[in-house]
ZAMARGU-4260 file (C-alpha; in steps of 0.2 Angstrom, whole numbers, plus 5000, padded with zeros to 4 digits):
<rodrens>
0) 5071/5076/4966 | 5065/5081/4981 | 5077/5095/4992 | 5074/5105/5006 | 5065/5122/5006
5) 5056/5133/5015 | 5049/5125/5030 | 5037/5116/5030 | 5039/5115/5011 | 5050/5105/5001
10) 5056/5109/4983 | 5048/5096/4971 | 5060/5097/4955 | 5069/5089/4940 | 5087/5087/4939
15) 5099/5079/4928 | 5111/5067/4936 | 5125/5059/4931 | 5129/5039/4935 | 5142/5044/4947
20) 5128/5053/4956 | 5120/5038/4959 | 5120/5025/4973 | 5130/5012/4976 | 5123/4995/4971
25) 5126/4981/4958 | 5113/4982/4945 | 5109/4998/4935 | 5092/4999/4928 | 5084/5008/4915
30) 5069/5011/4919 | 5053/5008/4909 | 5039/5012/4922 | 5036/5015/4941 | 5022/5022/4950
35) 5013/5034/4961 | 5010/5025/4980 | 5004/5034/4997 | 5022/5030/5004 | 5028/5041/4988
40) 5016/5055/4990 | 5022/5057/5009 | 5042/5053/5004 | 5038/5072/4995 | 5035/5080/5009
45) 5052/5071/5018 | 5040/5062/5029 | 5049/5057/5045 | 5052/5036/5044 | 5052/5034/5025
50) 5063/5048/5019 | 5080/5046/5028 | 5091/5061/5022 | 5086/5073/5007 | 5092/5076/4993
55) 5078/5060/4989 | 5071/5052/4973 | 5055/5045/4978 | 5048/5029/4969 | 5046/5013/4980
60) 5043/5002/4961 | 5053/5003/4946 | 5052/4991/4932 | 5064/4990/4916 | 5080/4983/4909
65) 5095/4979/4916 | 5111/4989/4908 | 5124/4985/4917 | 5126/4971/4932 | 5141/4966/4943
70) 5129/4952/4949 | 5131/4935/4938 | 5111/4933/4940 | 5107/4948/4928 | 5114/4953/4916
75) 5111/4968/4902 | 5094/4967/4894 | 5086/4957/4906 | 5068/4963/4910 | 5066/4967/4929
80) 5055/4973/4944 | 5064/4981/4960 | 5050/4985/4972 | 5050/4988/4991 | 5064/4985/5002
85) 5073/5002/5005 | 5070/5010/4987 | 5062/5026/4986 | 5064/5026/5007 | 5081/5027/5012
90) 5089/5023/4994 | 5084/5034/4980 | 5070/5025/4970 | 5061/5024/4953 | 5057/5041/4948
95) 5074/5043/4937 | 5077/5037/4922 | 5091/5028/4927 | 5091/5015/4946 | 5107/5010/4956
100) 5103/4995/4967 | 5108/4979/4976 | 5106/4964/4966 | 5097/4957/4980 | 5082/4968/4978
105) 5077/4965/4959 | 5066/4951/4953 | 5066/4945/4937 | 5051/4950/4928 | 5038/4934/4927
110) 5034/4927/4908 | 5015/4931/4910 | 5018/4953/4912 | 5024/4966/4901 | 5036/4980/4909
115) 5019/4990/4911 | 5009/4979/4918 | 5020/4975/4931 | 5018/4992/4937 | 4998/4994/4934
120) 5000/4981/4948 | 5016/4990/4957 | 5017/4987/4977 | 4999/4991/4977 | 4995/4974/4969
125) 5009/4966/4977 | 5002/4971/4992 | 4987/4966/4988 | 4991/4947/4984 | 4998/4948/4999
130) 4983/4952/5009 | 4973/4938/4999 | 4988/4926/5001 | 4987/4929/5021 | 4968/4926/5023
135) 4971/4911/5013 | 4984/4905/5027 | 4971/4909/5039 | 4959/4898/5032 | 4947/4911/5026
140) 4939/4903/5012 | 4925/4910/4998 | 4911/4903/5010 | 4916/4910/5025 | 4903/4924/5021
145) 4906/4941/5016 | 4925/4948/5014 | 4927/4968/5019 | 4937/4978/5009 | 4940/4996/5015
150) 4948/5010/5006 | 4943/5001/4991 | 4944/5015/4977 | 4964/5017/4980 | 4977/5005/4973
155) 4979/4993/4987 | 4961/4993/4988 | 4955/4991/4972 | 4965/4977/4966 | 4960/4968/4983
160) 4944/4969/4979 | 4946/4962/4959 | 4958/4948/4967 | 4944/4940/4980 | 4929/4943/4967
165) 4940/4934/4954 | 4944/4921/4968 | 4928/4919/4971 | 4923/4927/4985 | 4909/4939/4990
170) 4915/4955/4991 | 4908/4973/4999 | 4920/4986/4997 | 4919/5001/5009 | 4922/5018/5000
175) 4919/5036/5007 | 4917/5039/4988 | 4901/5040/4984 | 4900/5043/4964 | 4911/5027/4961
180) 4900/5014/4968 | 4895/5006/4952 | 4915/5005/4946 | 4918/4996/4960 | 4904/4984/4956
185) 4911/4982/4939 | 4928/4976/4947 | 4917/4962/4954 | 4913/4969/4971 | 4894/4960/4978
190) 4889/4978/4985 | 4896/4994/4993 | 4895/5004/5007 | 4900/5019/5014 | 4913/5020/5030
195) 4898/5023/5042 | 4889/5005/5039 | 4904/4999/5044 | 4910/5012/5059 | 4905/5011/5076
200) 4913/5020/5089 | 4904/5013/5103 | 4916/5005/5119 | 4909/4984/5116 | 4917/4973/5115
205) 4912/4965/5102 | 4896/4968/5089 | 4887/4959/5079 | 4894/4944/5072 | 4892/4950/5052
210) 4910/4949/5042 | 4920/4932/5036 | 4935/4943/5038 | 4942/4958/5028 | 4955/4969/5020
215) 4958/4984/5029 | 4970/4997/5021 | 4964/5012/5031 | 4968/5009/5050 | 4960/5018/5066
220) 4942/5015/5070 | 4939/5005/5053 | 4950/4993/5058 | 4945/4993/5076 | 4924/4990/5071
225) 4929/4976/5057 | 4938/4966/5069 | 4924/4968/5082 | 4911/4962/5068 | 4920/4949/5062
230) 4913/4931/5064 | 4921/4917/5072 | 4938/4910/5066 | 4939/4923/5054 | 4954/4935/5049
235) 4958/4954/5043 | 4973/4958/5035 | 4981/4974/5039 | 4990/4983/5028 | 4989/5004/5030
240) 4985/5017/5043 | 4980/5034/5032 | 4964/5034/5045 | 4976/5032/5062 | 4988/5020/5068
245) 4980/5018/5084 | 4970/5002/5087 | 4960/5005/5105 | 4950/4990/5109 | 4950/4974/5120
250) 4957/4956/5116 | 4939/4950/5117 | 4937/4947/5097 | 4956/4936/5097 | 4951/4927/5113
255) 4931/4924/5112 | 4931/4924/5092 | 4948/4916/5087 | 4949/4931/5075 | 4964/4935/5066
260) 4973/4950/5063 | 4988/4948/5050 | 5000/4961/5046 | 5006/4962/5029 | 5023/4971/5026
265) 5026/4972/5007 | 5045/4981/5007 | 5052/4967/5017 | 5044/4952/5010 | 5056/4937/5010
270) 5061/4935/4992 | 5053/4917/4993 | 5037/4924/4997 | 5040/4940/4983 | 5043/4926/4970
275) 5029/4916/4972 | 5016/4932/4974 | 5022/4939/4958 | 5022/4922/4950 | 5005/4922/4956
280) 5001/4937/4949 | 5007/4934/4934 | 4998/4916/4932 | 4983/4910/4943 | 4979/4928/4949
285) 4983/4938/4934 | 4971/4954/4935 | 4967/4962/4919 | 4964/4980/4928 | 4952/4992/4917
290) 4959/5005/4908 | 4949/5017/4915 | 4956/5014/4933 | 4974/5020/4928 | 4981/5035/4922
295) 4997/5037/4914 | 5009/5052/4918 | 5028/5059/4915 | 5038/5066/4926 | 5033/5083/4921
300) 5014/5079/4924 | 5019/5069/4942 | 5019/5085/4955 | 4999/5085/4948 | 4994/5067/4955
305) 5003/5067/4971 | 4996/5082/4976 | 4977/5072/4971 | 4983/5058/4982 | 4990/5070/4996
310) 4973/5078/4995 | 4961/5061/4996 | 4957/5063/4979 | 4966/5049/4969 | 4957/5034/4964
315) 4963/5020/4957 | 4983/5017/4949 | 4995/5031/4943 | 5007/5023/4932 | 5025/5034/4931
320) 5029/5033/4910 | 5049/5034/4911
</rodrens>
């Protein structure tokens, strides 16, 4: 639980709650697993614009069983994923043994995972098939040339680039890591590069025509050079901003290049849409992630990781054992 101290400070504790103390909503959930996301690691700090009011319980992804349901589409022992929407933001999320939610928010958990599973994957994968699903709807196919993934030793970025390698595209993941080159090779990207191959802070308006289009979970000047390189009709889906959320540069690349930039926005995915990714992910786009590119923690070993992550020094998935 996180509670207000000393500015700037928060106090990062464990408490035991009861029922009544939780939330309102029509499904309780025990819960199996969750996991350590960016948006977690700042909900610590009650970061304005994802924590709403503290006392808060982080944890935007929770997966485990139902025990009790005033909804008639669950009832007790089914196996479930709540992920995004307001949990772990402006409801309290899936660092607790024990979830309160709207019946709305939970998904059914897809034949083809294990409660685990769905959380080595988390928002992070999700996000990632979403990323993939949206250069797909753009048109960006495997031989459209070279697909840029930045940021790619953290979750998002990481399970992008074993998604498109798998799909069968050609991969060059961007890292600012440089010891974890040849992981990143093994999870199927053609090469790597570090963030100044790919940077350029001069004012054109567009360079060198080089990228079929790209995942971009960094933001700021990354964002702004992929788009300028990227080659005609291509697209780059856009789905963080730890590097800046600022995006300075002209139209030339949309108007001249018929580039696309797609947003992807995970918590409020149309159930539709969060259905068929994580049916996806379950079948056709099933990733079996190496084991050595997750780490499994308690509660009491959690504070550990999210100061790593709040640090820059997290690589790959931190899986929440509940």
């Amino acid at each position: 639980m996180i509670e207000q101290g000393d500015a700037p400070v928060n106090d990062r504790t464990l408490k035991e709650l009861t029922l009544d103390d939780l939330p309102d909503g029509e499904v309780t959930v025990r819960v199996n697993y969750s996991s350590l996301n960016y948006k977690d690691a700042l909900a610590t700090q009650g970061q304005r614009g994802i924590v709403k009011r503290l006392p808060h319980i982080p944890g935007i992804d929770a997966a485990g069983k139902v025990q009790t349901s005033d909804s008639p589409l669950f009832t007790a022992g089914d196996s479930v994923i709540v992920s995004g929407y307001d949990l772990g933001q402006g409801h309290w999320g899936g660092w607790s043994e024990l979830i309160r939610v709207p019946a709305k928010w939970v998904v059914p958990l897809p034949s083809g995972l294990t409660l685990r599973d769905a959380m080595v994957l988390g928002t992070a994968g999700f996000t990632a098939a979403q990323c993939v699903h949206a250069l797909q709807r753009n048109e960006v196919l495997p031989d459209m040339g070279e697909i840029v993934v930045t940021g790619a030793t953290g979750g998002v970025g990481s399970l992008s680039v074993q998604l498109l390698a798998k799909l069968g595209y050609t991969v060059v993941a961007v890292t600012g890591k440089a010891t974890e080159h040849q992981r990143l090779l093994e999870m199927g990207a053609a090469r790597v590069i570090g963030r100044e191959e790919l940077v350029d802070n001069s004012s054109r308006p567009l360079l060198s025509a080089s990228w079929g289009g790209g995942v971009d979970t960094v933001g700021g000047q990354l964002l702004n050079s992929l788009l300028r390189q990227t080659k005609y009709g291509g697209c780059v889906a856009a789905c963080g901003l730890v590097a800046g959320a600022e995006l300075n540069m002209t139209v030339y690349p949309f108007l001249l290049r018929g580039v696309g930039l797609a947003g992807v926005a995970s918590a409020d995915c149309p159930m539709p849409r969060r259905l068929e990714i994580w049916r996806l992910l379950s079948n056709e786009w099933r990733l079996e992630v190496p084991a050595t590119w997750t780490r499994e923690v308690d509660l009491q070993n959690l504070n550990r990781e999210v100061d790593r992550m709040l640090a820059g020094e997290s690589l790959g998935r931190v899986i929440v054992k509940l």
